[in-house]
Each structure stands twice: as structure tokens, then as C-alpha cells.
C-alpha positions in Angstrom: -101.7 -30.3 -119.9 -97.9 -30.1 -121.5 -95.6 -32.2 -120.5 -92.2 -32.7 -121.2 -90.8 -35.7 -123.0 -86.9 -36.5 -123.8 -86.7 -36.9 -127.7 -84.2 -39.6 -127.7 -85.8 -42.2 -126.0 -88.5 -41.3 -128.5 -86.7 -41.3 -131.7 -85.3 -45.1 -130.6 -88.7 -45.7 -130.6 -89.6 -45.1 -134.0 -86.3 -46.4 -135.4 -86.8 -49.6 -134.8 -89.7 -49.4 -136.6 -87.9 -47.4 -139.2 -85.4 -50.4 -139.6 -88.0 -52.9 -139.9 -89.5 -51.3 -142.9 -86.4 -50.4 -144.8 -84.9 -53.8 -144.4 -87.7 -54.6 -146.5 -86.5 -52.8 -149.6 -83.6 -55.4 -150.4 -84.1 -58.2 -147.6 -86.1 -60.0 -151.0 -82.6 -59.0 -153.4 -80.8 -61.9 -151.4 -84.1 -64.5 -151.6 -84.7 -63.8 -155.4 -84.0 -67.1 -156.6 -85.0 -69.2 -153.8 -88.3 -67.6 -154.6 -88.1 -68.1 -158.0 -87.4 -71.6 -157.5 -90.4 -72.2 -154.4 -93.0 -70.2 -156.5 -92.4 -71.2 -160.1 -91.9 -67.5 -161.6 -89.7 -66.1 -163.7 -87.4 -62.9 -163.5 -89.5 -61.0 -164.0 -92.6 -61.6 -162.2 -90.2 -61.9 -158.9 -88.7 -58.4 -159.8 -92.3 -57.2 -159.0 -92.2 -58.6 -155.5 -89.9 -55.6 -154.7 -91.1 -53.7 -157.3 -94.8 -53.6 -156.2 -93.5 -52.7 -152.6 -91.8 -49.6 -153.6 -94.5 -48.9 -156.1 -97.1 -49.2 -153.1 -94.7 -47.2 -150.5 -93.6 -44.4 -152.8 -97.3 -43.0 -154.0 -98.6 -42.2 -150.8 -96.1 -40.9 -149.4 -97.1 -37.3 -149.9 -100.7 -38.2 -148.2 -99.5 -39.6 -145.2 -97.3 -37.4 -144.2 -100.2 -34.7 -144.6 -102.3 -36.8 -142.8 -99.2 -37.2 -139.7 -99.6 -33.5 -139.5 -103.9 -33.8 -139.1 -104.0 -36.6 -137.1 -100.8 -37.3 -135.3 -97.3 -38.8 -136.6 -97.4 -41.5 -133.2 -101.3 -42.9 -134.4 -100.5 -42.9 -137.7 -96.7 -44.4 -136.9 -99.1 -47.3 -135.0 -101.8 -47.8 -137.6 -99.1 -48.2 -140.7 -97.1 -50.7 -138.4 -99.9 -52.9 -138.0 -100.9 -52.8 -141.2 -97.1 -53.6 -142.1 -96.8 -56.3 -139.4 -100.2 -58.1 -140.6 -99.0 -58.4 -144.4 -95.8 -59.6 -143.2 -97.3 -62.4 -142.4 -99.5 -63.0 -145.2 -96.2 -62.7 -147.8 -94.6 -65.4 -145.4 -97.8 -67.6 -146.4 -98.1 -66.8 -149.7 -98.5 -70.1 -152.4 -97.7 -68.3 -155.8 -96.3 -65.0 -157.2 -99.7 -63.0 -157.4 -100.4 -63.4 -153.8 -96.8 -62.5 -152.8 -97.1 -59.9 -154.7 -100.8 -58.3 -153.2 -99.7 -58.9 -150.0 -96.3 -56.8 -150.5 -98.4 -54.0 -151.7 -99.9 -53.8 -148.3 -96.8 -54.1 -146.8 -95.6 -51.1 -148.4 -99.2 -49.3 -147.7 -98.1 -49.4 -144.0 -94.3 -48.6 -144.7 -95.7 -45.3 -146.4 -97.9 -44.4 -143.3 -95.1 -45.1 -141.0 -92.0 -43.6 -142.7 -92.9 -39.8 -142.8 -93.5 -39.9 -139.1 -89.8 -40.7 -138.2 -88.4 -37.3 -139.5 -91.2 -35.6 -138.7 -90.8 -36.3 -134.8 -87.2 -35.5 -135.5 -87.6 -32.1 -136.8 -90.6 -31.4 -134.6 -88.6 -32.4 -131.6 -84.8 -31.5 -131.9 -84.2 -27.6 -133.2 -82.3 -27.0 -136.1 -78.7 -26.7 -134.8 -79.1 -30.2 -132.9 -80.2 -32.3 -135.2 -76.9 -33.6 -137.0 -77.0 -36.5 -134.3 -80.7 -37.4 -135.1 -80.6 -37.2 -138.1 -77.1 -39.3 -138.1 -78.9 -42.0 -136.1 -81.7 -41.8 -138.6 -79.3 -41.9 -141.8 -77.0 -44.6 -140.2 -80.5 -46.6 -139.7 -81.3 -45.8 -143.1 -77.8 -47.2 -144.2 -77.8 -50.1 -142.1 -81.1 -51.5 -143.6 -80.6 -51.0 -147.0 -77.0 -53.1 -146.4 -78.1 -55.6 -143.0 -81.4 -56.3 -145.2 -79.2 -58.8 -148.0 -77.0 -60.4 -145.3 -79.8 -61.3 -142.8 -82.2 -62.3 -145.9 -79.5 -64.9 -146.7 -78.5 -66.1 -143.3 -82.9 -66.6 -143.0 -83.5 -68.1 -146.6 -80.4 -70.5 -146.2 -81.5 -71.6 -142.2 -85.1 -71.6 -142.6 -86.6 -70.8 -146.1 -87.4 -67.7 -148.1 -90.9 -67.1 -146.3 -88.5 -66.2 -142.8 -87.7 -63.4 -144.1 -91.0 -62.0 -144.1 -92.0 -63.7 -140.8 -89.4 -62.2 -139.1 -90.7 -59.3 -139.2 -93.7 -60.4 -137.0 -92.0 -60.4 -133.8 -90.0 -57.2 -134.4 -93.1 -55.6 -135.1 -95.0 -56.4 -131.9 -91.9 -54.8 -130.1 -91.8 -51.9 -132.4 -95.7 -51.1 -131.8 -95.2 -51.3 -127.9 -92.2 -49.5 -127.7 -93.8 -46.4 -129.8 -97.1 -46.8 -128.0 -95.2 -45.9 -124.6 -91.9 -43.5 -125.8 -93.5 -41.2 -128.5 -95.6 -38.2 -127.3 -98.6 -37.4 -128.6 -97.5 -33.4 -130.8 -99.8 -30.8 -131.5 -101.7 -31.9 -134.7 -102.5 -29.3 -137.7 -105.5 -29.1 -140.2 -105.4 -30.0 -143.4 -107.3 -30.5 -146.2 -107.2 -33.4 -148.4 -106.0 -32.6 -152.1 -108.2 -35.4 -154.0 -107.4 -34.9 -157.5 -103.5 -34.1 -156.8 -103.6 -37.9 -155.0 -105.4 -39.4 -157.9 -102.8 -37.8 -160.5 -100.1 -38.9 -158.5 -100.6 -42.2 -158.1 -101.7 -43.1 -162.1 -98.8 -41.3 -163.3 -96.6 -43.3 -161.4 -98.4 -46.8 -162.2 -98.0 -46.2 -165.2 -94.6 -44.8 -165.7 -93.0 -47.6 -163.7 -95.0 -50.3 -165.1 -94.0 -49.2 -168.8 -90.1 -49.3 -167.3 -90.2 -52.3 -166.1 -92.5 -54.6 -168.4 -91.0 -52.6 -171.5 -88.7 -56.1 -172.1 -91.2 -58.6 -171.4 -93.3 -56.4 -174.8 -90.3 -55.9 -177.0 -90.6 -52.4 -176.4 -94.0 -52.8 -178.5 -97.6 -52.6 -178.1 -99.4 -54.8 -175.0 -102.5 -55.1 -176.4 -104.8 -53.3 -178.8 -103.4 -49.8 -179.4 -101.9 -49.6 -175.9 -98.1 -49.8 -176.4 -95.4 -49.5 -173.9 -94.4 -46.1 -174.9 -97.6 -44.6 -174.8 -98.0 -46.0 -171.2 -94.8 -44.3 -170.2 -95.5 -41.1 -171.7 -98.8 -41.0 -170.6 -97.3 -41.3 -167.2 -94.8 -38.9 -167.5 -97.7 -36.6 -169.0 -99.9 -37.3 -166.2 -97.3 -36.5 -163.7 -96.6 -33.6 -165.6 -100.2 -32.1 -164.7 -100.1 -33.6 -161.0 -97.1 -31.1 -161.1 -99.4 -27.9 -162.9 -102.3 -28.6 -160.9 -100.0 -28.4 -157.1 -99.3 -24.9 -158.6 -102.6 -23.6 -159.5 -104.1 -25.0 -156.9 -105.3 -22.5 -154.0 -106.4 -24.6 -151.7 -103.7 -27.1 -150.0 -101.7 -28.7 -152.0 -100.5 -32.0 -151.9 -97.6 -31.2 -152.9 -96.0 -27.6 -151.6 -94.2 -26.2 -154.4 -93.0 -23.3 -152.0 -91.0 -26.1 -150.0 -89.0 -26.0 -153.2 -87.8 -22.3 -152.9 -85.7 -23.2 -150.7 -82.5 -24.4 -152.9 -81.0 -26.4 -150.3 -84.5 -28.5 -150.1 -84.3 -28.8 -153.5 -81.0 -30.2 -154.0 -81.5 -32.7 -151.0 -84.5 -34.0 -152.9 -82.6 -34.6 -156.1 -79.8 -36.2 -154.3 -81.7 -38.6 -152.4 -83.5 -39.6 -155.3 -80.6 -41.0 -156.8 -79.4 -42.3 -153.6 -82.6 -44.5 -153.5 -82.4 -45.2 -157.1 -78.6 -46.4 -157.2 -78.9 -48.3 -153.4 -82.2 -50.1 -154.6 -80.8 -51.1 -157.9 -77.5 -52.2 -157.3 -78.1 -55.2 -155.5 -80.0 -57.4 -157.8 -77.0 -57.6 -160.1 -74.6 -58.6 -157.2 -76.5 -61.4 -155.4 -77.6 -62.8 -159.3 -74.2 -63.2 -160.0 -73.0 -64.5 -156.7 -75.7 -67.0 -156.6 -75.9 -67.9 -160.5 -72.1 -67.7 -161.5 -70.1 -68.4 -158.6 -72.7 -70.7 -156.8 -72.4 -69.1 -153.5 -75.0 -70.2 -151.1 -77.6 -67.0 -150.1 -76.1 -66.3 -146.6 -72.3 -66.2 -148.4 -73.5 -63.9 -151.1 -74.8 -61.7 -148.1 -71.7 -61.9 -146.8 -70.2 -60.7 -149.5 -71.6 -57.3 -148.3 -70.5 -57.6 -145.3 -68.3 -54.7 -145.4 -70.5 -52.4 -146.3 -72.6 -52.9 -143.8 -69.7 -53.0 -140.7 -68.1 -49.5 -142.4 -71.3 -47.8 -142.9 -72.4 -48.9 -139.6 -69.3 -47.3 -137.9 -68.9 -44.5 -140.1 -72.0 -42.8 -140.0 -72.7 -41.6 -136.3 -69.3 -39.9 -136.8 -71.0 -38.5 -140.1 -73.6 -37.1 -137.9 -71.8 -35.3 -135.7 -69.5 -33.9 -138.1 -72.2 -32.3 -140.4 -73.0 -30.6 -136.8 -69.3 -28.4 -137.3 -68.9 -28.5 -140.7 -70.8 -27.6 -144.4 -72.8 -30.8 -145.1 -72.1 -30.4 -148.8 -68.0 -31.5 -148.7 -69.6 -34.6 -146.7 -72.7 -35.1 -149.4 -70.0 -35.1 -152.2 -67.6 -37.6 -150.8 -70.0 -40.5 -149.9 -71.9 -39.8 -153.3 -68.7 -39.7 -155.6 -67.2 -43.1 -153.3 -70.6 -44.8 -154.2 -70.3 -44.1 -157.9 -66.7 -45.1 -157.9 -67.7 -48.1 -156.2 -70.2 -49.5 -158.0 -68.2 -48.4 -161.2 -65.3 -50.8 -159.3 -67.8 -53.8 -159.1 -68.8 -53.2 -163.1 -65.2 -53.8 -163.7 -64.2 -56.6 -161.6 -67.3 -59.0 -162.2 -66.0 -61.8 -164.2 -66.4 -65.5 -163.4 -62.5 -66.6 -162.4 -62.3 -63.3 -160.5 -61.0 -64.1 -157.1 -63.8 -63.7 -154.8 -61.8 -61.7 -152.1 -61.3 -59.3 -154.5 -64.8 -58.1 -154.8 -64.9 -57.5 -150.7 -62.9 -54.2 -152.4 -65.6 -52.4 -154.0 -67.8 -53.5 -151.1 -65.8 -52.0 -148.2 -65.6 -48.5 -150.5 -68.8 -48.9 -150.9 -69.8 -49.1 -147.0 -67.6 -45.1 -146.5 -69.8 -44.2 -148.8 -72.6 -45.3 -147.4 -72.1 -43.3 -144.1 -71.3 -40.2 -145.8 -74.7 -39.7 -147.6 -77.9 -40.1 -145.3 -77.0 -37.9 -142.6 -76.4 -35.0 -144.6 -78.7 -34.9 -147.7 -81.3 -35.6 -144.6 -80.0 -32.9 -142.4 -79.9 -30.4 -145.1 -83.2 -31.3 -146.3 -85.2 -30.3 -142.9 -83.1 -27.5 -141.5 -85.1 -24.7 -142.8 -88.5 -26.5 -142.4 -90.9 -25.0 -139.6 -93.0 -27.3 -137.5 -95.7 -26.8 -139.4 -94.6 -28.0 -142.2 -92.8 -30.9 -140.9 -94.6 -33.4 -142.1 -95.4 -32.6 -145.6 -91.5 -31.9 -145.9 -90.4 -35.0 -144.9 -93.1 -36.5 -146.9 -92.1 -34.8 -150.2 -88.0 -35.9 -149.5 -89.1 -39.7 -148.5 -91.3 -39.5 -151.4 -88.4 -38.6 -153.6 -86.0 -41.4 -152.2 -88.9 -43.6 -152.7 -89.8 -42.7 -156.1 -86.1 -43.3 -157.0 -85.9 -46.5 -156.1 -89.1 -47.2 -157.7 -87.8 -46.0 -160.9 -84.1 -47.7 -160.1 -86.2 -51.3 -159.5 -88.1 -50.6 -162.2 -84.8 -49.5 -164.3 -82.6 -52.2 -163.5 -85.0 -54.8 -164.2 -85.8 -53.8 -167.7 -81.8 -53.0 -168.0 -81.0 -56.8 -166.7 -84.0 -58.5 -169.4 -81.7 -56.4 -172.1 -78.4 -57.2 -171.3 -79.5 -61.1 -170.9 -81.4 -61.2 -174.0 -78.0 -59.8 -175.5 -75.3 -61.3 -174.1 -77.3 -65.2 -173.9 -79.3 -65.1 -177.2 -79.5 -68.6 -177.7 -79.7 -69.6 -173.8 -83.0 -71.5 -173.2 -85.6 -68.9 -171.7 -83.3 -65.7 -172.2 -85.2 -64.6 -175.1 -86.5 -60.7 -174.7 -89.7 -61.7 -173.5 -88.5 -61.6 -170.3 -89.1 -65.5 -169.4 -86.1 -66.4 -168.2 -86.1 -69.1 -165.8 -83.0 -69.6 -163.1 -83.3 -72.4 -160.3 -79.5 -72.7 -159.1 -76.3 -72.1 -160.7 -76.1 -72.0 -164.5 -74.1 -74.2 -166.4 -70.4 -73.1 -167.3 -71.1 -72.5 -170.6 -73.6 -69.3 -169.6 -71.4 -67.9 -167.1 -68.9 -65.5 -169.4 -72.1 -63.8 -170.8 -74.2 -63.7 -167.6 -71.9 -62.0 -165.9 -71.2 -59.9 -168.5 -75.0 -58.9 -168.3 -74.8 -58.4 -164.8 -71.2 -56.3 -165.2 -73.0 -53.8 -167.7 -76.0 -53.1 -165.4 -74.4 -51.7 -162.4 -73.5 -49.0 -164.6 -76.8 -47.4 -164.2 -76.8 -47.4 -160.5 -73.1 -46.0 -161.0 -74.6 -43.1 -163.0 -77.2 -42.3 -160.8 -74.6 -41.9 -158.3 -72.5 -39.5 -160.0 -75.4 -37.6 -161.2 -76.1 -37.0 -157.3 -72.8 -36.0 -156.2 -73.4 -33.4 -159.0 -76.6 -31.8 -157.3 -75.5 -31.8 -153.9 -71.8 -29.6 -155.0 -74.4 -26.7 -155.2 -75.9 -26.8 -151.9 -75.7 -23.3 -149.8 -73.4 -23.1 -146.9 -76.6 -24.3 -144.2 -78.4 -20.8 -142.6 -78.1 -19.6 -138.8 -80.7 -21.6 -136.9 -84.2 -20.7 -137.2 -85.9 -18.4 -134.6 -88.2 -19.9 -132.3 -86.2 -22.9 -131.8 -85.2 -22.3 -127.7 -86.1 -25.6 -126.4 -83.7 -27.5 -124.5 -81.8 -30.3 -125.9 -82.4 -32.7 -123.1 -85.8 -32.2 -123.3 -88.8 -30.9 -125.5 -92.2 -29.3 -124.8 -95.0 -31.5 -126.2 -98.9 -31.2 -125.7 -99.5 -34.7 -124.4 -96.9 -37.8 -123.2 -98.4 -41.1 -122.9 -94.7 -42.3 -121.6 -95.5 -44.5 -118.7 
């Protein structure tokens, strides 16, 4: 029997979700060397906490958002937020790295079973022309987390310990299940056939690629262990990926990856720019909140608060971003908030010094927060337009798998780019050697701050880049196409095969 269902109530739903998981992505930036300090590790063992969650979240992207379409984007929405809920708790018990580590991998499992749902309810449920607001409320949520998840980390590791801001999530995530449970409706599910081998490429090709990245300092750029060498790892990866990519276009069965989604130019260009949107947002932070922490000797929570006005702008900022992508070419948007992020991360690379007047740096963070809210609406937007229903959730799988895969690639970048710069500027500092062993617990002696920060100054650079580089691909998007046909549902409300609202 169909029912009708209104898709807002449903959307709020998933988003809080949707938050949840995100926060996740930098909440651990903030709690670095607390748990650096509580577990005993070194840089770069805690740079694969985050890391491995990425790692874990990007790959399967592509699967689940098939397997939304076959078996539902609310069940698997549910399954992937226990899973996350379950390992939240488990990193919050953790007693060394290695089982921090494992239990973040699971928590990014369920993030990648729960992410592709959100857009896909959004594009299955609000037609073309009235999705600017959705997809503002989803970009703003987007926004918010990747900003909100530093400040709240600190205000938990400072109040209660860094284990708090994993346990946090328990609670959130019992509300999160019972809200979706009874707002989302069950949509009409699609067959699909599982591409095995394009899964298996996909996922070694990026093991191995980000693992060269990032462990590339720890080796000296040199070989690992018999003739296995860092740069055979990553071009093995890149190779590997390479045929993932040749095999998706021979392939006549099902793809798991549609290469026709890609003749669409707009789709394409979204893709790119949200790639370096994940890769500059995720790698950004770590060279902040290090040098807050370890050269100015702020406590967690301030160094969060340091960002403060990025989050406040960004959160104001971007529902207006919605609606204005709604009456205007998303593209003159898109270019702005990419450009403002390169210029101010560029800003922060230039004014990181250790007698810098702290105010000061609240600069680059407020320009950094218009950005912010000028990005995720319409790259998002633009990106799903021209998708049909059908093909909902494999499209919003491919574009979360891009911003996912760049901030695998920009955790796994940064990392590598920080060992460098360390081993550089501090070559005679006690554990700053290239082998990537370098111990922090508290702030560093005077004597270490000049070239620390120096380190940490050159390394937003890349994230700066990567910026740039995006507001580059998104100055070619198409003005967006007249609304599809077949799209004549009201907006209040939206046919769906089955409600289990209550």
C-alpha cells in the first residue's frame, strides 16, 4: 500500500546520524596528544587512529551504496549505525594503540554503510529543482561536523578524558537509531548484482596506496622489508587502481563503479571538487591543534576554540548557501568558498609563528568558516541533479566515495608531509629523527618552538593547494539543466511504497 511520507522530518532523521559520523573524521585531531600521552604512541601510530577510519570508511563506499539501492537505504542506515554505535564504545575502552586502532576501523565500516543513504533519501525524495534546501541542510551538516568535531573533542578530552569523545557517541547513537527507525520510509528497492572482483581491486589498491603515503617517513622513503619498498607499494596501488578503473569499463555486467555516471560533466567536476574538499578539510587540522597545543601550550578545549569561528560563520552561512544555489548558477558559489578556503589556509601558513598574537589567528579562522558554507551545498547539489532514482544510490556512493578517498589521501598526505618537515626543521631534537618516532607529551621546550612551528607553517600548504586545485575544477561546471522529467511530486510531501512513521 503507498503511503505518503513528508521528507523533512525524514531527512532530520538521518542527519543526526549523518553528524554523528562525520564528527568522527577530526573529533580525534583535537585529542591527538592526550592520546599520545594515555597510550604510549608516537606520531605516527596515532595518525593511524584517523587514518584507519577513513581508510575503513572510504573503500566501501561504492558497495554500500549499491547495496542501499538492493536492500533499502533506512535498513542499511540502521545496521551501519549500530555497527558505528557498538565500536564507539569499544575505542572509548581501548588500552593501547592497536586496539584503538581495530576498533576505529569498525567504526568507519558502519560510517560507510550509513553515509550513502543520507543523499540517497535526499535525491530519491525531493525532485531536482527543490533540493538546494536539502542539500543546504546536508552541506551545512557536513560543514558543522568537520568544524564542531575539534571544539567539542577539546571541551570532552579537557573535562573528562580522551576516551569521551568516543563514548559520546553512544548516547547520540541510540537517539539517532530510534529517530530513523520511526521518520524514514521504507523506498522501493532495486536489484543489483554484486561486482566481486571490482570490490577486491578497490579495496587493495587503496591499502596499499595510502599505506605507502603515509608510512613512506617512518622507511626513509626505502624498502620495508625484503624487496618490498615503499615505492613499489605505492605504485602497485596506483596500478591496481588503475585496473579496478579498466575492469568497471569492460565489465558487462554491473559495475561497481558506473563510468556512465561520469558523462555527465557536471558529475564529474563535483567529484573532483569534493575530493579536494575532503582532502584539504581533513588535513588541515592536525597542523593547527599541534601547534596550539605543542607551541603555545593551549589547553585542548582552547585550541578548539581557536576554531570557533569557523564553526559559528559556516553554521550561519550555509542554509543561506542553500537557498541561494536554488536562484542562482551553483558554480560562482563553488568558486568563492573554494578560493576563501585556499586563501585561508594560505593566511594560517603565513601567520604561524610562536610570538604571534593569538587573536590574530581567529583571522584566518573566521575566513575560513565563509568558506566553509559556500562549498557543500553546491558541489553536493550539482553532483545529484541529473541522477535518476535509480541510480541514486550508486551516485551518491561514487561522490562520498570521492570526498572520502580525499581525505584518506589528505590524512595520509599530511602525515607523511609533517614526519618531513619535523625531521628537517628539528634534526637534532630527541625522537624527530625521519623514522617517524617522535614522541610529544605536553608542550615542547622553548628551544623547539621556532622550528616546530615552522614545520607545522610549511604543511598547511598542501591542504592550501588542494584547495585551489578545487576551485579550479568547479569554474568549469555547466550552467545546471531544466529539471528532469518525471519529477511531479509535491514538495510537502512524497509518494513512497511503505512508511513505518508511527
Amino acid at each position: 500500500m503507498t503511503k505518503e511520507v513528508k521528507p523533512w522530518p525524514a531527512l532530520w532523521a538521518l542527519v543526526v546520524g549523518f553528524f554523528m559520523i562525520l564528527i568522527d573524521t577530526t573529533i580525534v585531531s583535537v585529542a591527538n596528544p592526550s592520546i599520545m600521552k594515555g597510550l604510549d604512541a608516537d606520531i605516527n601510530s596515532v595518525i593511524w587512529v584517523t587514518s584507519a577510519y577513513l581508510l575503513a570508511y572510504a573503500v566501501p563506499l561504492l558497495v554500500t551504496g549499491r547495496l542501499g539501492d538492493r536492500f533499502g537505504p533506512k535498513n542499511l542506515y540502521l545496521v551501519g549505525l549500530v555497527l558505528f554505535t557498538g565500536a564507539s564504545a569499544w575505542c572509548g575502552l581501548s588500552s593501547d594503540i592497536t586496539m584503538l586502532i581495530t576498533a576505529r576501523v569498525l567504526q568507519g565500516l558502519g560510517a560507510a554503510m550509513m553515509t550513502p543513504q543520507t543523499m540517497a533519501v535526499i535525491t530519491r525524495l525531493f525532485p531536482p529543482d527543490k533540493r538546494g534546501p536539502a542539500m543546504g541542510l546536508w552541506g551545512a551538516t557536513a560543514g558543522m561536523a568537520t568544524l564542531v568535531g575539534p571544539i567539542l573533542g577539546g571541551v570532552l578530552v579537557d573535562g573528562f578524558g580522551w576516551e569521551w569523545i568516543f563514548f559520546i557517541n553512544v548516547p547520540v547513537g541510540i537517539v539517532a537509531f530510534v529517530l530513523a527507525w520511526r521518520l524514514v520510509p521504507k523506498l522501493k528497492t532495486h536489484t543489483h548484482r554484486m561486482d566481486w572482483l571490482g570490490i577486491v581491486l578497490s579495496a587493495v589498491g587503496m591499502f596499499l596506496l595510502v599505506f605507502g603515503i603515509q608510512e613512506g617517513e617512518s622507511y626513509d622513503w626505502g624498502t620495508i622489508v625484503g624487496p618490498i619498498s615503499v615505492w613499489g607499494l605505492i605504485i602497485a596501488g596506483i596500478v591496481v587502481l588503475a585496473g579496478f578503473v579498466v575492469w568497471q569499463a569492460f565489465n558487462k555486467g554491473e559495475p561497481l563503479l558506473p563510468l556512465k555516471l561520469f558523462r555527465d560533466r557536471n558529475f564529474s567536476l563535483a567529484n573532483l571538487g569534493i575530493t579536494t574538499v575532503g582532502f584539504a578539510i581533513t588535513s588541515m587540522s592536525m597542523p593547527l591543534v599541534f601547534f596550539f597545543q605543542m607551541v603555545r601550550g593551549l589547553t585542548p578545549t582552547q585550541s578548539a576554540l581557536m576554531l570557533a569561528p569557523m564553526a559559528i560563520l559556516s553554521g550561519v552561512l550555509a542554509p543561506f548557501a542553500g537557498r541561494l544555489i536554488d536562484r542562482t548558477n551553483p558554480r560562482n558559489v563553488a568558486v568563492v568558498g573554494l578560493t576563501l578556503l585556499g586563501v585561508s589556509l594560505f593566511l594560517y601558513s603565513k601567520m604561524l609563528s610562536p610570538d604571534i598574537s593569538i587573536w590574530m589567528l581567529l583571522i584566518p579562522s573566521a575566513v575560513l568558516g565563509v568558506a566553509n558554507a559556500g562549498v557543500w551545498a553546491p558541489l553536493s547539489s550539482t553532483a545529484t541533479r541529473n541522477l535518476p532514482p535509480s541510480q541514486a544510490g550508486a551516485g551518491s556512493g561514487v561522490y562520498n566515495t570521492t570526498r572520502q578517498v580525499g581525505a584518506v589521501l589528505g590524512s595520509a598526505s599530511i602525515a607523511a608531509l609533517i614526519q618531513s618537515r619535523l625531521a628537517a626543521e628539528l634534526p637534532h631534537a630527541p625522537g624527530a629523527a625521519a623514522s617517524g618516532d617522535f614522541q610529544m607529551s605536553g608542550v615542547l621546550p622553548e628551544v623547539l618552538h621556532e622550528g616546530f612551528a615552522t614545520a607545522m607553517s610549511q604543511s598547511l600548504l598542501l591542504p592550501a593547494a588542494a584547495a585551489i586545485l578545487g576551485a579550479v575544477f568547479v569554474a568549469f561546471f555547466e550552467k545546471p539543466k531544466p529539471v528532469a522529467a518525471g519529477w511531479g511530486a509535491p514538495t510537502g510531501s512524497v509518494p513512497v511504497v511503505e512508511s513505518t512513521s508511527r
